[in-house]
N, C-alpha and C positions, 0 to 999 in steps of 0.2 A: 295420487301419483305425481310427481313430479319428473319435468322434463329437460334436460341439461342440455343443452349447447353447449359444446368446448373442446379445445385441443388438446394435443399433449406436450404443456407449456405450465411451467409454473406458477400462473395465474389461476388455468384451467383445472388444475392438479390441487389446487387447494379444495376445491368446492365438492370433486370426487370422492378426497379422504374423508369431508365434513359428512356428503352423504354414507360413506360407507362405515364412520362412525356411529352415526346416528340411526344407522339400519332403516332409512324412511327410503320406500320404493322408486325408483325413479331407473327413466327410459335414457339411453344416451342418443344423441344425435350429432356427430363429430362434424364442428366444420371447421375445414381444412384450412388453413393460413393460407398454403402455399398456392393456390388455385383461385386466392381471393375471395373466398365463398361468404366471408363475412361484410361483403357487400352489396350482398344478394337482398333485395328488396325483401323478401319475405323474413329474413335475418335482420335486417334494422329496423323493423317494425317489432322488437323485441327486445335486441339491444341499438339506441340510437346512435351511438357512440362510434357501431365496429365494430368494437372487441369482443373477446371471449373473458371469462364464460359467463351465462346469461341464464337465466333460468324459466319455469312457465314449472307453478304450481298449482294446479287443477284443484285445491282444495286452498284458500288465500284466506285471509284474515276473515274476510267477510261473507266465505264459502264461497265466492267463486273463481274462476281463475287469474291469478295473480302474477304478472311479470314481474323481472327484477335484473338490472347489468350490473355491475361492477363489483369485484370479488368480495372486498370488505364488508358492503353493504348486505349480498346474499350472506356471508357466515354469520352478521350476525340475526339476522333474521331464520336461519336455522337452525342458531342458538336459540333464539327465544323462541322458533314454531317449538321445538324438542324440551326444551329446559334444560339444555345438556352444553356443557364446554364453556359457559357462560355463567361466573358466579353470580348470587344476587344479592350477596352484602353491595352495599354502593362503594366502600374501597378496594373491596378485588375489585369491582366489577370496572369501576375507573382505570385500576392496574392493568388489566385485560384491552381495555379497549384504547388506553397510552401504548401498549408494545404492538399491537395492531396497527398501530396509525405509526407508529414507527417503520414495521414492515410496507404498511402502502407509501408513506411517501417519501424512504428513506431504503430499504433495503432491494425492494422490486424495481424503482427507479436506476438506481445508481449498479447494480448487478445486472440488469437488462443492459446499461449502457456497453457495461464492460464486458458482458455478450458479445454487443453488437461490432463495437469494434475489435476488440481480439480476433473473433469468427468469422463476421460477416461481411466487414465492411467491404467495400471492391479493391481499396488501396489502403496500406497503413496509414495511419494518422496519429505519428508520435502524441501529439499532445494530448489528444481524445484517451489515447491507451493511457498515457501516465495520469492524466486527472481519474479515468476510473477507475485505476484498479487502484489506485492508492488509495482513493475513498471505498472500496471495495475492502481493503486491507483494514482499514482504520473502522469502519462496521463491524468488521471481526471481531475487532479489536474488543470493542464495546462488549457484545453478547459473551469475549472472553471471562472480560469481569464482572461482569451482572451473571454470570454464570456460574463463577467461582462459591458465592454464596446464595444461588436461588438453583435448585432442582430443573424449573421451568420457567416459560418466560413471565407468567404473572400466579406463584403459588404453587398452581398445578395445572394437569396438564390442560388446556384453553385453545380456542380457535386463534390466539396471537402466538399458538407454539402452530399450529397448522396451517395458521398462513406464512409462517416464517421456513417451514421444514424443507418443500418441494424447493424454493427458493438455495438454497446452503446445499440442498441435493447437487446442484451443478456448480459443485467449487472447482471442479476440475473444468471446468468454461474458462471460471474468472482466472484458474492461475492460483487458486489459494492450495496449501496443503492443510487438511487437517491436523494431522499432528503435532503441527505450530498451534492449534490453539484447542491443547487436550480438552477445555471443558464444553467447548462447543462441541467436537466428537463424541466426547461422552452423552453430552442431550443427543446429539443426532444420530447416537446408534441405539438410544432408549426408542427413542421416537422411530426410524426407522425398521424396530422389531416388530411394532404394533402389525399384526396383521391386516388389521382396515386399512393401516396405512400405507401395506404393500399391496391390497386389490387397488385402494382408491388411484395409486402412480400408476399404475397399468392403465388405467384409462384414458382414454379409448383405447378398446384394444388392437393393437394392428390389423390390418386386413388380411 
């Protein structure tokens, strides 16, 4: 059994569909962003970092329980627990793991930003809004023509389509319209039929 910490945030959102892809059992334990609960001493002794989501797999490499924080790092490790979403020629498998690390340190970053300010900020801050969402637009951009002639983001469908999905899930955050960039709609309404991958956005489910 495995045990998820996580919100319901695009970060958290990936690790849900990974589990409910992979059909491997697992307990949810939601902690709440807004309440701070991810700085609950009993929470960073799991993830040291903070953040969600974090996991605690009761059956671990070596049989016994095995922690794990940051989203990339758990999919592919649930990749390789399952043999599933993770090819194992070495050039997918580099494929996969280059559009992954795209989404960690390029799409999650810079679309949180443009979150942050668009939504949340207390005051606008012209320049903060036009740096992200024009690099939010220009992202787009990208996945528009790596799209044009690839199905998915590396071959077929991969944990760098599943960590990328929940993310483009809130285009309507950043300001984007889908329909300006048909082949990214087209993946993301393939992707969004899968039914794991509408229990796994449900998660947690509201109270």
């Amino acid at each position: 059994m495995i045990d998820l910490y996580t919100w319901s945030t695009p970060n958290g959102r990936k690790i849900s569909i990974m589990l409910e892809e992979t059909g491997l059992p697992y307990r949810v334990h939601p902690v709440d962003l807004s309440k701070g609960e991810q700085f609950k001493p009993e929470y960073m002794a799991i993830s040291p970092y903070s953040k969600i989501p974090a996991i605690v797999d009761g059956e671990g490499p070596d049989g016994a329980p095995f922690k794990m924080f940051e989203s990339g790092a758990i999919l592919i490790y649930l990749a390789e627990k399952t043999g599933r979403f993770m090819p194992s020629t070495a050039l997918s498998r580099y494929e996969t793991l280059q559009w992954l690390m795209f989404q960690m340190g390029n799409v999650g970053p810079f679309f949180g930003q443009a979150h942050h300010f668009l939504r949340f900020a207390p005051e606008p801050v012209p320049y903060a809004i036009e740096r992200y969402t024009k690099e939010t637009a220009r992202l787009y951009g990208v996945l528009q023509r790596y799209l044009a002639e690839h199905a998915y983001l590396a071959g077929e469908y991969s944990i760098a389509d599943i960590a990328t999905f929940p993310w483009v899930a809130r285009f309507e955050w950043h300001k984007i319209k889908l329909e300006d960039y048909p082949n990214v709609k087209r993946w993301f309404d393939i992707i969004a039929a899968r039914p794991a991958v509408q229990r796994g956005m449900a998660v947690p489910s509201k109270p």
